[in-house]
C-alpha positions in Angstrom: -140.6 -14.2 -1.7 -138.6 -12.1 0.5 -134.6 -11.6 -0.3 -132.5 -12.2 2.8 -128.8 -11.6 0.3 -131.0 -8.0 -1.1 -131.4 -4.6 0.0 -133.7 -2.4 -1.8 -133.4 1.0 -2.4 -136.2 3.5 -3.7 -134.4 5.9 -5.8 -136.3 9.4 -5.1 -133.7 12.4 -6.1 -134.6 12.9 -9.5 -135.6 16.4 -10.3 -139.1 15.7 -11.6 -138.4 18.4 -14.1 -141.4 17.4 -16.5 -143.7 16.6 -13.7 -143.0 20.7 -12.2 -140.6 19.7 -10.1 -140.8 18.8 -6.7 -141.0 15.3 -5.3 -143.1 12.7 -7.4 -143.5 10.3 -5.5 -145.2 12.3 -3.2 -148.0 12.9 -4.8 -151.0 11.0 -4.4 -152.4 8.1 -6.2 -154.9 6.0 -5.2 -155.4 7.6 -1.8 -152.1 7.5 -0.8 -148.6 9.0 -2.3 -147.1 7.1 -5.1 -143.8 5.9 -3.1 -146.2 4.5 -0.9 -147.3 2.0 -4.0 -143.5 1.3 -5.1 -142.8 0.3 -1.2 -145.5 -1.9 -0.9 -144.5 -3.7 -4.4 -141.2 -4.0 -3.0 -140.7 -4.3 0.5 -142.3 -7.7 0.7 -139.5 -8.6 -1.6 -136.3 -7.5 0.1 -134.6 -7.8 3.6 -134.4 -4.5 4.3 -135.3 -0.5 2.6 -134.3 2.3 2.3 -134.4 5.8 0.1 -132.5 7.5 -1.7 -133.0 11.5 -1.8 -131.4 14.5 -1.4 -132.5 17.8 0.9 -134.7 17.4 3.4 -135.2 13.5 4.6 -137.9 15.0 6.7 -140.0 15.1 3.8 -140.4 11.3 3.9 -140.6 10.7 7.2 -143.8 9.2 7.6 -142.6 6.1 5.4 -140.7 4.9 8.4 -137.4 4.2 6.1 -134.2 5.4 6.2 -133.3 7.9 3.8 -129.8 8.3 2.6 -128.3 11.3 0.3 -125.8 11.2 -2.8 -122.3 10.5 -1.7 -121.3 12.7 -4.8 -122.5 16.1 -5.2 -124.2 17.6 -7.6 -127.0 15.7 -8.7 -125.2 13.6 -11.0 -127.8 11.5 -12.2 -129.1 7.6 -11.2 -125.7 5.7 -10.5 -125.1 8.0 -7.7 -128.4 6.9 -5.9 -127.0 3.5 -6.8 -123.7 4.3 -4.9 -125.2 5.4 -2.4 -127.5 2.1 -1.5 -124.9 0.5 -2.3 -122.5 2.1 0.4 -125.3 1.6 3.2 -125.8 -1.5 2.4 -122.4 -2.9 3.0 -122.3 -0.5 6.3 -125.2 -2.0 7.7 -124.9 -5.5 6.5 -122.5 -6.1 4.8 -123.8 -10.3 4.6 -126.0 -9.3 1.8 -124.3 -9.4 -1.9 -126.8 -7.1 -3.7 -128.8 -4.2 -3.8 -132.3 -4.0 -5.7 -133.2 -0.4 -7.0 -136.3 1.2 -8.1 -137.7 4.8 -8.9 -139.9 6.1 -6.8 -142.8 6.8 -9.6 -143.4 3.0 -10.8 -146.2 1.8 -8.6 -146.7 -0.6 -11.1 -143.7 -3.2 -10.0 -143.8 -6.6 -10.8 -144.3 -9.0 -7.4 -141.4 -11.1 -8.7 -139.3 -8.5 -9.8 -136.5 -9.5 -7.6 -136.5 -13.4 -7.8 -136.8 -12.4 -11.4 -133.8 -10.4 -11.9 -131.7 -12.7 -9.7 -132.3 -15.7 -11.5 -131.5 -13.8 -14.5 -128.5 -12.8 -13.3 -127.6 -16.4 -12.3 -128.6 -17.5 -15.8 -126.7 -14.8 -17.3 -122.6 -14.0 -18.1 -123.1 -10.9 -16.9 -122.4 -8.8 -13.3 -125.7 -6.3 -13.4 -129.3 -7.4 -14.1 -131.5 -5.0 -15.6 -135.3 -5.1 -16.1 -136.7 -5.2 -19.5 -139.9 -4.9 -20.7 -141.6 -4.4 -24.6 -137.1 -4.5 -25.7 -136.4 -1.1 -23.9 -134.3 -1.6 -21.0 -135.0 0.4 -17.6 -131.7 1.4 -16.5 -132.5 2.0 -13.2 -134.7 -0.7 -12.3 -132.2 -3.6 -11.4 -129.8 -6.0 -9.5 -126.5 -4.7 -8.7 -123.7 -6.3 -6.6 -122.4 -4.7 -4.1 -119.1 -5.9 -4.5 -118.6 -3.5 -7.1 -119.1 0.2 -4.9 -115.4 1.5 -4.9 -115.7 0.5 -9.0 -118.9 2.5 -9.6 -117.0 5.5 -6.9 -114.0 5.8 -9.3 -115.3 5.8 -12.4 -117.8 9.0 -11.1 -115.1 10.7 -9.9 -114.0 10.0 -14.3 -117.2 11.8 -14.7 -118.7 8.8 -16.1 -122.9 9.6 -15.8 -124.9 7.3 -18.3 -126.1 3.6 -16.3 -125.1 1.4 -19.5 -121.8 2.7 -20.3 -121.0 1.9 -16.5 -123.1 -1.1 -16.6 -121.5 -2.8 -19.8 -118.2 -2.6 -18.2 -119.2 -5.2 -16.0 -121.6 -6.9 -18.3 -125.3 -6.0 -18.4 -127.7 -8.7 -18.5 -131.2 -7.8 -19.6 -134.5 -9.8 -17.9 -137.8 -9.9 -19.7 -140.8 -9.0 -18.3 -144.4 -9.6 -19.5 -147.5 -6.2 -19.3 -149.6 -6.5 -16.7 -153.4 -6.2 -17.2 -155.0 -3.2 -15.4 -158.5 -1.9 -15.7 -159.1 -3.7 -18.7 -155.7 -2.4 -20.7 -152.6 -3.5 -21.1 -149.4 -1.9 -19.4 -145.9 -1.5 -19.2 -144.7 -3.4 -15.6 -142.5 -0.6 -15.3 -144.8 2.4 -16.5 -143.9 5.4 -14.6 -145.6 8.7 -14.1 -143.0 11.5 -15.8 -145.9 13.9 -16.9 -149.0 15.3 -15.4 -151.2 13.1 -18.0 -149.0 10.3 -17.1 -150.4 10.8 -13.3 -154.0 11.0 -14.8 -153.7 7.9 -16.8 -152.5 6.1 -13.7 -155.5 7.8 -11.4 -157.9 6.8 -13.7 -156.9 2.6 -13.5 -156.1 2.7 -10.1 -158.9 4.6 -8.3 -161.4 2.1 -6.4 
């Protein structure tokens, strides 16, 4: 069920150091790159998308979504792509109280995800819903409220980096979510290519 109060915002700028480099979610899975899989999962979820990633947005043009840089230099890790979804959010509509965010190598992503989170968060005592899945949490797969930009701004500029220490001072509420069943195994919702036998693995479930 689509999210009219929820943005969602592909988070693309990691370095992909163990993958080689370059941009993972461009590579292709399935017969078409893995972003393509995480929009899909997502987009009927959400009001409205968009990407965040650094350099050239031209790379991902032909995904038809906005694509909006760090506001702090430096690749300084996941809360600044959360910033920065955050900030285009409330300058394009600024109605909606939360952004959804998800890495752009998870093409696994549960249909519910965002229902999900939300009702956890309503459920919970807590500011920021996480996803969680087999007791690890997924720090950058989550609800965040928008409300709390020039918060998450300032305490960058302090140099803070790691999600959960930012997180927990607004109170972090973890939501639960069951493996999915894919060619005959069990896997993690959130399972994410990192490595090249990662990719494989994920080939080999997904090809037709």
């Amino acid at each position: 069920m689509r999210q009219a109060a929820v943005t969602g915002v592909v988070l693309a700028g990691g370095l992909s150091r163990r993958m080689g480099g370059g941009d993972k979610g461009l590579l292709s899975l399935a017969g078409k790159p893995m972003l393509q899989h995480v929009i899909e999962r997502l987009r009927p979820q959400v009001a409205s998308m968009l990407i965040n990633a650094n350099g050239d947005p031209a790379r991902f043009a032909a995904f038809g979504l906005p694509v909006v840089a760090d506001s702090i230099a430096g690749f300084v890790g996941p809360l600044a792509g959360v910033l920065a979804g955050m900030q285009r959010s409330l300058a394009e509509a600024p109605e909606r109280r939360f952004i959804v965010t998800a890495p752009g190598d998870a093409p696994l992503l549960p249909s519910t995800l965002v229902a999900d989170l939300l009702a956890g968060l309503a459920g919970g005592t807590g500011s920021i819903a996480l996803a969680r899945s087999h007791g690890d949490l997924h720090p950058v797969i989550g609800i965040w409220p928008v409300a709390l930009a020039q918060d998450l701004e300032e305490q960058l500029a302090k140099g803070v980096r790691k999600v959960l220490d930012w997180t927990n001072r607004h109170g972090t509420v973890a939501v639960d979510f069951a493996p999915q069943s894919l060619g005959g195994r069990e896997l993690d919702p959130f399972f994410n290519a990192n490595t090249p036998e990662e990719l494989a693995l994920l080939r080999r479930l997904l090809s037709p």
